[in-house]
ZAMARGU-4260 file (C-alpha; in steps of 0.2 Angstrom, whole numbers, plus 5000, padded with zeros to 4 digits):
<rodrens>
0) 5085/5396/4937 | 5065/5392/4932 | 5057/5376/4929 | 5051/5362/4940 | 5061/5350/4953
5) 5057/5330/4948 | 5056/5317/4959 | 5075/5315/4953 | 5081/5324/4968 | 5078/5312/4980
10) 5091/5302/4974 | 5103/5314/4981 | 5110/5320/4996 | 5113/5337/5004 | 5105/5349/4989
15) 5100/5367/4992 | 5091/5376/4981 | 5087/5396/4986 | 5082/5410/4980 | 5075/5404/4960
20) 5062/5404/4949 | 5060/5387/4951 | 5037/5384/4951 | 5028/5366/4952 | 5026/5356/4969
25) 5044/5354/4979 | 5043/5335/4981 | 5036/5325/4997 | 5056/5316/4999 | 5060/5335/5002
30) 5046/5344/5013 | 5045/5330/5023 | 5060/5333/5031 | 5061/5351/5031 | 5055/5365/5046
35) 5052/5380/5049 | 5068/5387/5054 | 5080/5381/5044 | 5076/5376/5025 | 5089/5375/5011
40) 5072/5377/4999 | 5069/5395/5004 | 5067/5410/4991 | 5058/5399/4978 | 5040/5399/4970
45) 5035/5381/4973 | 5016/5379/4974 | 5014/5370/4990 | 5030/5377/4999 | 5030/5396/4999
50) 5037/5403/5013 | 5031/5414/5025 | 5015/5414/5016 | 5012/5395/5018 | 5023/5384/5030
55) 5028/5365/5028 | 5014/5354/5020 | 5007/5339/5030 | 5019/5323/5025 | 5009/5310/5022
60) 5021/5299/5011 | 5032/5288/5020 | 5028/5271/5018 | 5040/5259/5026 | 5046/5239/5024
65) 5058/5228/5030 | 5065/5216/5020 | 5081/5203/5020 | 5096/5199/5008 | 5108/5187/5018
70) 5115/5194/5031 | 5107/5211/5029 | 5090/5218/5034 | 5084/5231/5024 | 5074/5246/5028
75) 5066/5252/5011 | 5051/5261/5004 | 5048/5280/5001 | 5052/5298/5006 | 5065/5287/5022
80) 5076/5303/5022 | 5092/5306/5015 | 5101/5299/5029 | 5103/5292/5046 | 5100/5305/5056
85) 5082/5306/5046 | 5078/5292/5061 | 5078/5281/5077 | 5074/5263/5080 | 5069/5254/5096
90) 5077/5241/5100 | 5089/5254/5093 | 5101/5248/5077 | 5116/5257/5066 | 5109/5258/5050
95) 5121/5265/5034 | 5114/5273/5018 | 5111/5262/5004 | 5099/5274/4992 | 5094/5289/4999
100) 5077/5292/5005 | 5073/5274/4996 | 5085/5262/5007 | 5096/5258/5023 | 5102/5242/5029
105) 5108/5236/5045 | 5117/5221/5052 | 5113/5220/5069 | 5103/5203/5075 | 5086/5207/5077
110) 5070/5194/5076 | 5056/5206/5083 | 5045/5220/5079 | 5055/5237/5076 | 5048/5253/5080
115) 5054/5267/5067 | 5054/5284/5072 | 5056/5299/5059 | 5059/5312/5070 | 5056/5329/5058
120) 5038/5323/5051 | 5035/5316/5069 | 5029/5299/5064 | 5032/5281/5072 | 5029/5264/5061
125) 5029/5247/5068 | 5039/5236/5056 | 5041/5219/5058 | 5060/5210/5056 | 5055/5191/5058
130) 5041/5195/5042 | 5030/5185/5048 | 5015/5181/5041 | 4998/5191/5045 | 4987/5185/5060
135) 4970/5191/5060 | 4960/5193/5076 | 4944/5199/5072 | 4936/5207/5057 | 4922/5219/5059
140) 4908/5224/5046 | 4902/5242/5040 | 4885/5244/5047 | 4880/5255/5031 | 4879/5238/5023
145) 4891/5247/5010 | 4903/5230/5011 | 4919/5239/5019 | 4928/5227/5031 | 4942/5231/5044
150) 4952/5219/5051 | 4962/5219/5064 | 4979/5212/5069 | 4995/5211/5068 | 5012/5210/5054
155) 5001/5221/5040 | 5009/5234/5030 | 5012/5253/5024 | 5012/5250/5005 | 4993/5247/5000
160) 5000/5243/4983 | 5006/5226/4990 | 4989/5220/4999 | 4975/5213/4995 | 4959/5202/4999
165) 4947/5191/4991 | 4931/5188/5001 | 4925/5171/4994 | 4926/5175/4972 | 4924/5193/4977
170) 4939/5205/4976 | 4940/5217/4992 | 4948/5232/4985 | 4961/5240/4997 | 4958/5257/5006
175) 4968/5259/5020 | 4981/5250/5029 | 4996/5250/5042 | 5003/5238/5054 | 4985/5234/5065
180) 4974/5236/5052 | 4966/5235/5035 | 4950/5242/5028 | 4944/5236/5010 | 4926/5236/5000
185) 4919/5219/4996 | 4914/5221/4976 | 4896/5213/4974 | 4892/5216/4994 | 4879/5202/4999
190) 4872/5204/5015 | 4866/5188/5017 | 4882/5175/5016 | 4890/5167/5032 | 4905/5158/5033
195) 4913/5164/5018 | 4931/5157/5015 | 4942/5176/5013 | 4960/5175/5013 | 4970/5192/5016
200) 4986/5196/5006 | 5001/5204/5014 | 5018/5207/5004 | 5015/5189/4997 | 5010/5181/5015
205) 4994/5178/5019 | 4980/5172/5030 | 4964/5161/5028 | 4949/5165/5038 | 4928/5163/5035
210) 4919/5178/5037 | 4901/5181/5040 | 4895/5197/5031 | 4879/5203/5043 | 4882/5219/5043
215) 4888/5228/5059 | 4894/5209/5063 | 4911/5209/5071 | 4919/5190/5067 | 4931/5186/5082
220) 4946/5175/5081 | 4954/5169/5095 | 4972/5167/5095 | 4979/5149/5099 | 4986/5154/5117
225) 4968/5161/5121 | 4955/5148/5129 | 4939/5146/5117 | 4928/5142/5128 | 4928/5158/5137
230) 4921/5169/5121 | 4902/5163/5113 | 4897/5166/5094 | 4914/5169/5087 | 4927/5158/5077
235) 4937/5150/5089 | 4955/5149/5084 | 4961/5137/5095 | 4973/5123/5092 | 4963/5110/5094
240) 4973/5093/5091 | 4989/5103/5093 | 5001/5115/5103 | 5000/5134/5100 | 5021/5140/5095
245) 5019/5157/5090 | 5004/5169/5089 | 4992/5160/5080 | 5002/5148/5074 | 4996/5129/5078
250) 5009/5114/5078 | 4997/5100/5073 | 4998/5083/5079 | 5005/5072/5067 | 4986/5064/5064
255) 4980/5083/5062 | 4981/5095/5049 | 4974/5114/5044 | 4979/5130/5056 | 4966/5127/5069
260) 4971/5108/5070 | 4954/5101/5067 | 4956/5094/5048 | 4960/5076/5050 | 4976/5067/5043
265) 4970/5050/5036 | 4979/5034/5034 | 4978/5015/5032 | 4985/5004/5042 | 4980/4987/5034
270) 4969/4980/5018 | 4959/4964/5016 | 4962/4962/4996 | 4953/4956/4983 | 4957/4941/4973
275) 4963/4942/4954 | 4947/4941/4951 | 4942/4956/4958 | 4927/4962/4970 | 4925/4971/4987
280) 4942/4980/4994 | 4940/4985/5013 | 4955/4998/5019 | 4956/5000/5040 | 4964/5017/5049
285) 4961/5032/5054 | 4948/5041/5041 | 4938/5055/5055 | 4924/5060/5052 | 4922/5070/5036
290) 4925/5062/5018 | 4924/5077/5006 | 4929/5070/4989 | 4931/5052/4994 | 4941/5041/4980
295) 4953/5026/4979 | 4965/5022/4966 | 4973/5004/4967 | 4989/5007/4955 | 4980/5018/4942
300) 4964/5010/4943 | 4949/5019/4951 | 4940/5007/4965 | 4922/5012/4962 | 4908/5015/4977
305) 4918/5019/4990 | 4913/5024/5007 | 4920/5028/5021 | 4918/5026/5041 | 4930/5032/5055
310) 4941/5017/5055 | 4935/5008/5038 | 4933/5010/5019 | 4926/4999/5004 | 4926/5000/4987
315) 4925/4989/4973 | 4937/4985/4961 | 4940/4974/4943 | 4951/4960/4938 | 4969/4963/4941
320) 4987/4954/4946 | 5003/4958/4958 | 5007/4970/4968 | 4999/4989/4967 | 5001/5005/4977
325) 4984/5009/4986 | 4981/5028/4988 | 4964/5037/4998 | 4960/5055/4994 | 4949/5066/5006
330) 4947/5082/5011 | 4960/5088/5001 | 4974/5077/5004 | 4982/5062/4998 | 4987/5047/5008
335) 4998/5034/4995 | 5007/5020/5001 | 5019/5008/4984 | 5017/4990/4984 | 5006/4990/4998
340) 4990/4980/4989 | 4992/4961/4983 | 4977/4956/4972 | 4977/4935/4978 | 4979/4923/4967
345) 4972/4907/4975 | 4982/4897/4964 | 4998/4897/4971 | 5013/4889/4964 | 5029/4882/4974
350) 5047/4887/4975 | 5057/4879/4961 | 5042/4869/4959 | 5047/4858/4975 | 5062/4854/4965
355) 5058/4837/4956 | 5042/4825/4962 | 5053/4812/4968 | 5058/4828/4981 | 5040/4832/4986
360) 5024/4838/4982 | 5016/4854/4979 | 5001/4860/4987 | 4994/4875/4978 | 4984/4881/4990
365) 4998/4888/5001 | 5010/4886/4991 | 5020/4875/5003 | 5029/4861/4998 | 5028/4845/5007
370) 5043/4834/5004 | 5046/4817/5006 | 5049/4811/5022 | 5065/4805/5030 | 5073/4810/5011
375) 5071/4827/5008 | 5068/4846/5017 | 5069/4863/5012 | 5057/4875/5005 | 5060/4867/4990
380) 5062/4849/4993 | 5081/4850/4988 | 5091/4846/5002 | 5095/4829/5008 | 5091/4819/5024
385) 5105/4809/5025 | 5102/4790/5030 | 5112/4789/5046 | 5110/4767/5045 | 5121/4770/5028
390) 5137/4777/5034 | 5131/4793/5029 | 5130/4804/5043 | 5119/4819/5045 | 5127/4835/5053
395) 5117/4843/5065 | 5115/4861/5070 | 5117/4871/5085 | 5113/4887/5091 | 5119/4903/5102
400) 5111/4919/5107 | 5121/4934/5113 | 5113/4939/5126 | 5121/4955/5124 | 5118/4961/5105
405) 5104/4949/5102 | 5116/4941/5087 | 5109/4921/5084 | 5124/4911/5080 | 5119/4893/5071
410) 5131/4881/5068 | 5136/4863/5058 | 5153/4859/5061 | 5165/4871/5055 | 5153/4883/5046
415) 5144/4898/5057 | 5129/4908/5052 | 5123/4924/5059 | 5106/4932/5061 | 5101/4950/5067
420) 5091/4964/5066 | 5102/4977/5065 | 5092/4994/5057 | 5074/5001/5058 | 5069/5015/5045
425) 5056/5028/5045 | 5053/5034/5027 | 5044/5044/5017 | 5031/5032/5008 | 5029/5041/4993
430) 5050/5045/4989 | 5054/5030/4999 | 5067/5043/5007 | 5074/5040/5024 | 5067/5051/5038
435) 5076/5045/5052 | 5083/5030/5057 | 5086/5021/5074 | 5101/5008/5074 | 5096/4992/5084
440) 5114/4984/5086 | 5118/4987/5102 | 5113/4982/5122 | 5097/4978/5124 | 5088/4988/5137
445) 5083/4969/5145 | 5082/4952/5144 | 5074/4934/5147 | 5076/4918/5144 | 5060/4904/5148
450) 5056/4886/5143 | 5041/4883/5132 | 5028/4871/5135 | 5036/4859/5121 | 5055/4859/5128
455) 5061/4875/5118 | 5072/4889/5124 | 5064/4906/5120 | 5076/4922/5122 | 5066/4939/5124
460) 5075/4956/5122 | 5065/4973/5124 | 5073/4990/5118 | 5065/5007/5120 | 5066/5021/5106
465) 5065/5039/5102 | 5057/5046/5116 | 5052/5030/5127 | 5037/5030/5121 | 5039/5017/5107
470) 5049/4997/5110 | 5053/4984/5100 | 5053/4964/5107 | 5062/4954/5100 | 5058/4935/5103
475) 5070/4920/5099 | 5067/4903/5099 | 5077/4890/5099 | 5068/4873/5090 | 5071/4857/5095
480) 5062/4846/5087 | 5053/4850/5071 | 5037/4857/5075 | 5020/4867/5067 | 5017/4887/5069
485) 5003/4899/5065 | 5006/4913/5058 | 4994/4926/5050 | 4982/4914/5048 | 4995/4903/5039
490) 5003/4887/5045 | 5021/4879/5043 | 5035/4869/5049 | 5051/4870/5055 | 5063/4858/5057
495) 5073/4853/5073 | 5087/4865/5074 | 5078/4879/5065 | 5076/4897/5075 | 5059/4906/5074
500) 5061/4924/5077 | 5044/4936/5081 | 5048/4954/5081 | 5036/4967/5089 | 5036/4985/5087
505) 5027/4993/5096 | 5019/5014/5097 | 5030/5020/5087 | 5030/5038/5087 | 5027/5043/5066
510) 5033/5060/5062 | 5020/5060/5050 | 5004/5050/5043 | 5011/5048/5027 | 5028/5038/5034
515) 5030/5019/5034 | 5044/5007/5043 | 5057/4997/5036 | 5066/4984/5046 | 5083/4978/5039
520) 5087/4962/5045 | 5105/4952/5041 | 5110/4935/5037 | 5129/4930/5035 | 5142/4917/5035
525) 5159/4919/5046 | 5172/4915/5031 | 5184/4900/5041 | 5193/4886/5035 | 5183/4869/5035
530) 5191/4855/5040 | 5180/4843/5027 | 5189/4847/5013 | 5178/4838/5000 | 5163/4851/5006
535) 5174/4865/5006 | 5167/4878/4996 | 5166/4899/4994 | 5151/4905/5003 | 5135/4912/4990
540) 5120/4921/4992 | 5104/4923/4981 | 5088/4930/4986 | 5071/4919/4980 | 5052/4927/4978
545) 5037/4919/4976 | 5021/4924/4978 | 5017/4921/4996 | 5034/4919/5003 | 5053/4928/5002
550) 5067/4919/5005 | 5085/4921/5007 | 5100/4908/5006 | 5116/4911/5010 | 5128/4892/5003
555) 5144/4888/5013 | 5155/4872/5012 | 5140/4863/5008 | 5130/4871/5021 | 5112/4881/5018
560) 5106/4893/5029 | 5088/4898/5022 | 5078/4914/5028 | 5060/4915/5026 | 5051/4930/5027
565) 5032/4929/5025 | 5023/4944/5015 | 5010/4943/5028 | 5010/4953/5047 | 4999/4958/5059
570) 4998/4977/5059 | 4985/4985/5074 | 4978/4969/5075 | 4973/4965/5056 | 4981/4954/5045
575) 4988/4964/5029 | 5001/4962/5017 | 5020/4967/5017 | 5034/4966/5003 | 5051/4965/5005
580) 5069/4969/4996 | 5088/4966/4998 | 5096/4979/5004 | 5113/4975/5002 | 5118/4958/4995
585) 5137/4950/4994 | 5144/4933/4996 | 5145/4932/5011 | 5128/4941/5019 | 5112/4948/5013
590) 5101/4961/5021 | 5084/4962/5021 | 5071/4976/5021 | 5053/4972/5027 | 5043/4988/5020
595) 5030/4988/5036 | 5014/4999/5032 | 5009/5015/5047 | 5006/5004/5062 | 5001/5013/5075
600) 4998/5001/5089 | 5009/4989/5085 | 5019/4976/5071 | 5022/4959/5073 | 5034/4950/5059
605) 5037/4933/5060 | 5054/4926/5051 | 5062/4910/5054 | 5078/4904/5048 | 5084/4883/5044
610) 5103/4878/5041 | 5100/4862/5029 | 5115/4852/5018 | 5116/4854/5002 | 5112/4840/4987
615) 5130/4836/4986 | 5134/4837/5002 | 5146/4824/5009 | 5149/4815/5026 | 5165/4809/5025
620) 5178/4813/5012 | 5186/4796/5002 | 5199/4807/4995 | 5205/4814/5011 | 5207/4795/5018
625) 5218/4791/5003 | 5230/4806/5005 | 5230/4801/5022 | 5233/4781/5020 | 5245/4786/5005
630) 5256/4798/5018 | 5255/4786/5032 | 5263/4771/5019 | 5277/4784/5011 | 5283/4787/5028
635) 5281/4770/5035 | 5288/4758/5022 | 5306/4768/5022 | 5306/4765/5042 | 5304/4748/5040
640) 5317/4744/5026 | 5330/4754/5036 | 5325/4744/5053 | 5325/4728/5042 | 5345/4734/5034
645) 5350/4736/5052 | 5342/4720/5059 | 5351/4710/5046 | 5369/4719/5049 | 5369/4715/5065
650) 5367/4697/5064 | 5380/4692/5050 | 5391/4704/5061 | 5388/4695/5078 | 5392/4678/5067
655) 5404/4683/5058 | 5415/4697/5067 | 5434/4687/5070 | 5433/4685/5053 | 5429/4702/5049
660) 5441/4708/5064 | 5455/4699/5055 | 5452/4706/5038 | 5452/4724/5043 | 5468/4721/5054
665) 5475/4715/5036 | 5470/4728/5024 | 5479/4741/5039 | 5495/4733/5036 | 5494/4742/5017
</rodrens>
């Protein structure tokens, strides 16, 4: 047999070749596992394996990885062995062949650096199950001023082929590496540069740090379970505004952001807008105290000049109408929030434009109708006051709170309406996709009930969420006689029998900066019979915007229930603006979402709900006398005629009965 032996053979198991011709280098998959006494390569002429005149060569070829597939964690690389006996693991596992010499796998749980002994080449590798990525702990540089760096750590690898390292622009060409350490050459070596951003590249992980290139410098990186204060001219690797989980892994507070936690997640927590006209924008939050690559965008459009403080930003911006997303960019990150900037239009128009002006009047500057008194309410105007002198006689309204659920029942006569806040929603701002959700119908945690100053009943309910931290008040009043709030630095009335709600949430704990709040609230109708039957009509519900003001109605047997829900709250402190939408909307109820902006401190909303008579709406039903007058006479009258029959019968029978006695003792005879 002459020739060479190929690489080929390593793909199988259990070959002896003896005593040949066979010349060229016996390959590293083979001698690596070969000794002294025992060798089933013996008798051949291979250049670098020759005995007795030349032993085993040095092995210097195995290069080790784990990776995983499922279930499976692989043990793969080169010149492994050709079986399972080739090594030994602590913590130790069963592994089974999948390629010789290129590949084992194993099935045991393990999450935890493996230690991989090959017993014949006498070699241990440190492998590293979890694959996590590289941590870096300090990073030393050649004194020769010749640009080699080593750094030192942990969860490197054998295989230089997969690492890598860029120092600044500069490529830092691999030379030697292994679990602990790497040692590259920095092309374009400049003695002089601090601070440079590098990143090192291991099996497609990777990790950021600067790196001064003094030479002889050794840069130090703390670890985040390691106190920084303890170590002097080095980069501290702390967590700053976080917790250290795992090495030098940081969880960052949700305001924080960047692997030492210093890098600060912005956000805006209220706006004072422009008009249409266009002009100065002012944005308050949390900004910290860098503002690399400021800009706004209103919608699409740029908001030119800005600047930016801790807790405030300004900008300018053109001409422009309705309701736009406002987004900040810093630092490199984005903060975007939809529908959460109103350009103000100082001309505002009213709802169904006050209905007619013999209903009332509009005032354009609130957008408030002011109807005519003593003849018509409503947001509209179009809901009668009935004239009680008349004969016409006004329903009027009362109210129940569960003191239990917190469920406000109103009702007029026969027909009962419902109010609640049942849901409130953490989302994503950008996907508007939930996050989590906490559900509010259900015991509150307490309760109170106190007079007002003006002879109202106010209720108060307090429940606590997520991790006691955050709470939500929930305030009830009960209005008696019609009366003037503030609200957002706008006024309004509400009838007698109306219900102001205020709704308070406050420290909610965000899961992240770029999360808003939705609170759902429902209105809706109990479906029973009514007793009016001229007013007896299938319930309805529509939902009505305008520009200042949503509002819902929900129509039964005559009867309105209106919900107004201003697009104004008071959001840590501020005054901003807020849309809204219907959730869910059927005959018989409508919920409503309030999209609330990042409040951190706190949210106050403040809805307030009306039950008002329709146009149409009747008193007392003609008709149903009628029926009643025509059933009373069709069963009356045929009394009275058989009572008149018997009446009469008895007297011509009292005069008459010998007579009649005489006759029917005759007629018995035939």
């Amino acid at each position: 047999m002459t020739g060479s032996v190929t690489s080929r053979i390593c793909s199988y198991n259990d070959v002896t070749i003896q005593n040949t011709e066979l010349i060229g280098d016996l390959p590293s998959c083979v001698y690596c596992y070969l000794t002294d006494q025992i060798s089933s390569f013996q008798g051949n002429s291979f250049s670098n394996y020759n005995p007795p005149a030349y032993g085993i060569p040095k092995c210097n070829s195995i290069v080790p990885n784990f990776r995983r597939d499922s279930n499976k964690l692989y043990l793969f690389g080169s010149d492994l062995g050709f079986n399972t006996d080739a090594f030994t693991t602590v913590p130790p596992l069963i592994f089974n062949l999948d390629v010789p010499s290129k590949s084992f796998y194993t099935t045991d749980p393990v999450s935890d650096v493996v230690e991989v002994y090959f017993e014949i080449p006498n070699q241990s590798f440190l492998l590293d199950s979890s694959l996590s990525s590289p941590t870096i702990d300090r990073v030393t540089v050649s004194s020769d001023g010749d640009g080699y760096l080593t750094f030192f750590g942990y969860y490197y690898t054998y295989n230089i082929s997969t690492t890598s390292a860029k120092v600044g622009n500069e490529d830092c060409i691999p030379v030697f590496t292994n679990f602990t350490h790497f040692i590259c050459q920095v092309n374009n070596y400049d003695s002089t540069k601090l601070n440079i951003a590098s990143t090192l590249y291991i099996d497609g992980r990777y990790k950021n740090v600067p790196i001064s290139m003094t030479p002889g410098l050794e840069n130090k990186y703390l670890t985040c379970s390691q106190d920084c204060s303890k170590i002097s001219n080095s980069q501290c690797r702390g967590c700053n505004n976080g917790i250290c989980v795992h090495m030098d892994k940081c969880q960052c507070r949700v305001d924080y952001h960047g692997s030492t936690c210093l890098i600060k997640q912005h956000y805006v927590s209220s706006l004072t807008p422009t008009t249409i006209e266009g002009g100065l924008v002012i944005a308050f939050g949390d900004f910290g105290d860098s503002h690399s690559n400021l800009s706004i965008l209103i919608g699409s459009e740029i908001c030119s000049n800005p600047k930016a403080n801790k807790t405030t930003i300004e900008c300018t911006i053109g001409p422009g109408t309705g309701s736009k997303s406002f987004t900040v960019k810093q630092n490199d990150l984005i903060w975007s929030h939809i529908n959460f900037y109103s350009f103000i239009n100082l001309f505002k128009s009213c709802p169904n434009n006050c209905t007619s002006i013999d209903n009332g009047q509009c005032n354009n500057s609130t957008g408030q109708c002011k109807c005519i008194e003593n003849k018509w309410s409503g947001f509209d105007c179009s809901s009668p006051i009935l004239d009680n002198g008349g004969g016409n006689e006004q329903p009027g309204s009362s109210s129940n709170v569960d003191t239990d659920s917190g469920i406000t029942q109103i009702s007029n006569q026969d027909t009962k309406f419902n109010i609640s806040i049942v849901k409130l929603i953490e989302l994503d701002t950008v996907s508007q996709k939930t996050v989590r959700e906490f559900e509010l119908k259900k015991t509150w945690d307490s309760f109170l009930a106190k007079n007002t100053s003006d002879g109202n009943i106010q209720y108060i309910f307090n429940q606590t969420l997520g991790n006691n931290t955050a709470n939500i008040i929930y305030k009830i009043e009960e209005v008696k006689k019609s009366k003037t709030f503030e609200f957002a630095d706008e006024e309004f009335s509400l009838p007698n029998d109306s219900i102001k709600i205020t709704i308070e949430i406050n420290n909610f704990p965000f899961l992240s900066v770029l999360n808003s709040l939705q609170l759902q609230m429902v209105s809706s109708v109990e479906n029973e019979i009514s007793a009016n039957k001229c007013n007896e009509k299938e319930s309805s519900s529509e939902n009505i915007q305008d520009q200042a003001t949503s509002y819902v109605k929900i129509s039964k047997d005559n009867k309105l229930l209106y919900g107004r829900f201003m697009n104004k709250i008071i959001s840590d402190s501020r005054v901003t603006f807020i849309s809204s939408e219907i959730v869910s909307n059927t005959s018989n109820s409508v919920i409503v979402g309030l999209n609330l902006p990042h409040c951190v401190d706190s949210c106050i909303i403040d809805p307030d709900f009306s039950v008002l008579i329709a146009p149409n709406f009747q008193s007392s039903c003609k008709n149903d006398s009628k029926k009643t007058m025509i059933i009373a006479v069709s069963i009356v009258v045929p009394l009275v005629v058989i009572a008149a029959t018997i009446i009469v019968f008895a007297v011509v029978y009292r005069k008459n009965r010998i007579s009649i006695k005489v006759k029917t003792m005759k007629l018995r005879r035939f």
